[in-house]
Each structure stands twice: as structure tokens, then as C-alpha cells.
N, C-alpha and C positions, 0 to 999 in steps of 0.2 A: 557551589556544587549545583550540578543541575539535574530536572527532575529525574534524566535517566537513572547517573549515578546515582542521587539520592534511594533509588527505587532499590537497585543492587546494593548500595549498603543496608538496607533496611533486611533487604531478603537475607542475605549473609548472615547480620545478626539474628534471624531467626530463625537461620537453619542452624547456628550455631546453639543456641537455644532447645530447638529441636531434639538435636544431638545428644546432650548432654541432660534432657528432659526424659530420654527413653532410655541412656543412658542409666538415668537414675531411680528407671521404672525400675531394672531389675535388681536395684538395691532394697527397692522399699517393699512398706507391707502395701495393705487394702489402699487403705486409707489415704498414704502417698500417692499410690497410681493414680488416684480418682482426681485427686487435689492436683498432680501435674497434670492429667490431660487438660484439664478444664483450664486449671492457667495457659500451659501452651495453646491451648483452643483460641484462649482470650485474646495470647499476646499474638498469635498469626491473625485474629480478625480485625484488631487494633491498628496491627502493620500496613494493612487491607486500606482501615476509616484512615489511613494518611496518606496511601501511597496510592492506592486503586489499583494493584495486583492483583487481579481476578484467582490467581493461584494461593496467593495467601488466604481469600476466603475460604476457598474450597477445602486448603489444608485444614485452616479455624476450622468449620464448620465440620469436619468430618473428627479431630480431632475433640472436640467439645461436645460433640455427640455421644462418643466415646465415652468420654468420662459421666456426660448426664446416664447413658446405659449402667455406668459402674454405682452410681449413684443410688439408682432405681434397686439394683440387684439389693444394696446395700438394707435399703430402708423400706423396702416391697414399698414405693408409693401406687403400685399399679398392678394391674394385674396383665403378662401377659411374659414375653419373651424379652427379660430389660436390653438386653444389649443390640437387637436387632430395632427395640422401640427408641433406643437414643440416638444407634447413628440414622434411621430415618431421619427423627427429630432432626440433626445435623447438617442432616440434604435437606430440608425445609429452610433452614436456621440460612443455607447458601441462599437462598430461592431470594426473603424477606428481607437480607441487609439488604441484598445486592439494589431490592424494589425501594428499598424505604431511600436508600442511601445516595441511589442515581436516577432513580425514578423509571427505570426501564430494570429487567431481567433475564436472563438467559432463563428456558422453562425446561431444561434439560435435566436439574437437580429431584423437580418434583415425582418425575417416573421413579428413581431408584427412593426417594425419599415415600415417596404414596407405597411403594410393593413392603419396606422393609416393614414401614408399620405396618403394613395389614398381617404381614406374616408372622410380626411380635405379636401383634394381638389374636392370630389366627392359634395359638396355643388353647387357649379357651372354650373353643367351639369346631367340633369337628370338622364340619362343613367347610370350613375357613380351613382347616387344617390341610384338610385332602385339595382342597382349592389355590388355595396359595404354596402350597408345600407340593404337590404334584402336578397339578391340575392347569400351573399357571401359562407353560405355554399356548392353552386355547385361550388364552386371553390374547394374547400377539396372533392367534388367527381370526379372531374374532377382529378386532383392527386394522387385518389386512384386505378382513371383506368390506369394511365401513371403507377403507380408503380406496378400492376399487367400485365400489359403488358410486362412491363420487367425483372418481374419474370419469367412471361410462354412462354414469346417470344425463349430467348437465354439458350440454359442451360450452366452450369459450367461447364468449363474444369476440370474434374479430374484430382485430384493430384497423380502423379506417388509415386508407392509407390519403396523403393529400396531396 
């Protein structure tokens, strides 16, 4: 078999997996739900450390986040908004296999991974509340100024032509 197919059976089995994982969320209690995401989280990041389907991280990672939120709810380890703090965690959780694993990473997880936590922990403290909870679009204009500034700031060195 070669790595294509190998890739799509791999994915098959875990969406198959998947299936029958959410499936079985709406049979169980607490405690099931928690216990399946984080396994399905596990067996798509697994899928992930064999095959290098970028998609199966993303599902792991967002999946697994999930259930560490359901976790948190569970046993208060923290103080803040659990379910918004775990699937950040999740989008981080994509960021650091993807680093450790291939030595390079897409840094597109870390944006929705950095807002969710700040908005879980943003429960705690007003400031954060109104800021992340309403406020957060001036942060995307505030970025748009930093990225036009350093358009019109610096210009490019022209490339020698030979």
C-alpha cells in the first residue's frame, strides 16, 4: 500500500471513529463525553504522528481541547471560562506537535488559540472582559495600523538587475 492510500485508510478509520465517538457522546453522561473527546482527540493526533495529515492534527487538537475544557469544568483546575480555556489550549496543542514533530509550523493556530484563552480567562477581570468580549475588534485595527506602517515606513531595497 502506498503512502497515499495508506493516508486515506488511516483517515477513513478515523472518521469512522469519529462517528461513532459523537455518536456516543449523546448516549453518555459527563464523564463519557470528557473521556471520548480526549480519546478521539488522541487517536486523530496519533493518525497525525503516522501519516502527517495536517487535517488530523487540527481535528486532534481541537477535539482534545474539548474534552481538556470538559475536564476543567469538571474539577474547577482553574479559574476562568473551562471550555473556551481548553480548546485554545487545542489551537496551541496544533501549533507545538506540528513544531516539535516536523520542526517547522503553520502560526495560524496560535491567533484563535491566544484570543480563546485570553477570553477564558478574561471572565475574572473586567477589563479583559469588555476587552476581549467586546472590545476585541480594535485589536484587528490596531494591527492594521502596525501593518501599514510598515509598508509606508521602510521601502524595499531594489533588486539588482544583472
Amino acid at each position: 500500500m502506498d503512502r497515499t492510500n495508506r493516508g486515506r485508510v488511516i483517515t477513513g478509520f478515523l472518521l469512522i471513529a469519529l462517528g461513532l465517538g459523537l455518536w456516543g457522546l449523546n448516549l453518555s453522561d459527563d464523564v463519557g463525553r470528557r473521556t471520548v473527546l480526549l480519546a478521539l482527540g488522541g487517536l486523530f493526533i496519533a493518525g497525525y504522528l503516522y501519516s502527517r495529515a495536517y487535517l488530523q492534527l487540527v481535528a486532534g487538537g481541537v477535539l482534545f481541547g474539548l474534552g481538556l475544557g470538559m475536564l476543567g469544568e469538571q474539577y474547577r483546575f482553574f479559574w476562568g471560562e473551562y471550555s473556551r480555556l481548553g480548546l485554545g489550549a487545542g489551537f496551541i496543542l496544533i501549533f507545538v506537535i506540528a513544531f516539535l514533530y516536523e520542526r517547522r509550523s503553520h502560526w495560524w493556530p496560535l491567533i484563535p488559540g491566544t484570543i480563546l484563552i485570553l477570553l477564558g480567562l478574561g471572565r475574572w477581570n473586567r477589563a479583559w472582559t469588555y476587552m476581549f468580549g467586546e472590545g476585541w475588534p480594535l485589536l484587528l485595527v490596531v494591527g492594521g495600523v502596525l501593518v501599514l506602517l510598515g509598508a509606508l515606513g521602510r521601502p524595499r531595497p531594489k533588486k539588482k538587475r544583472t
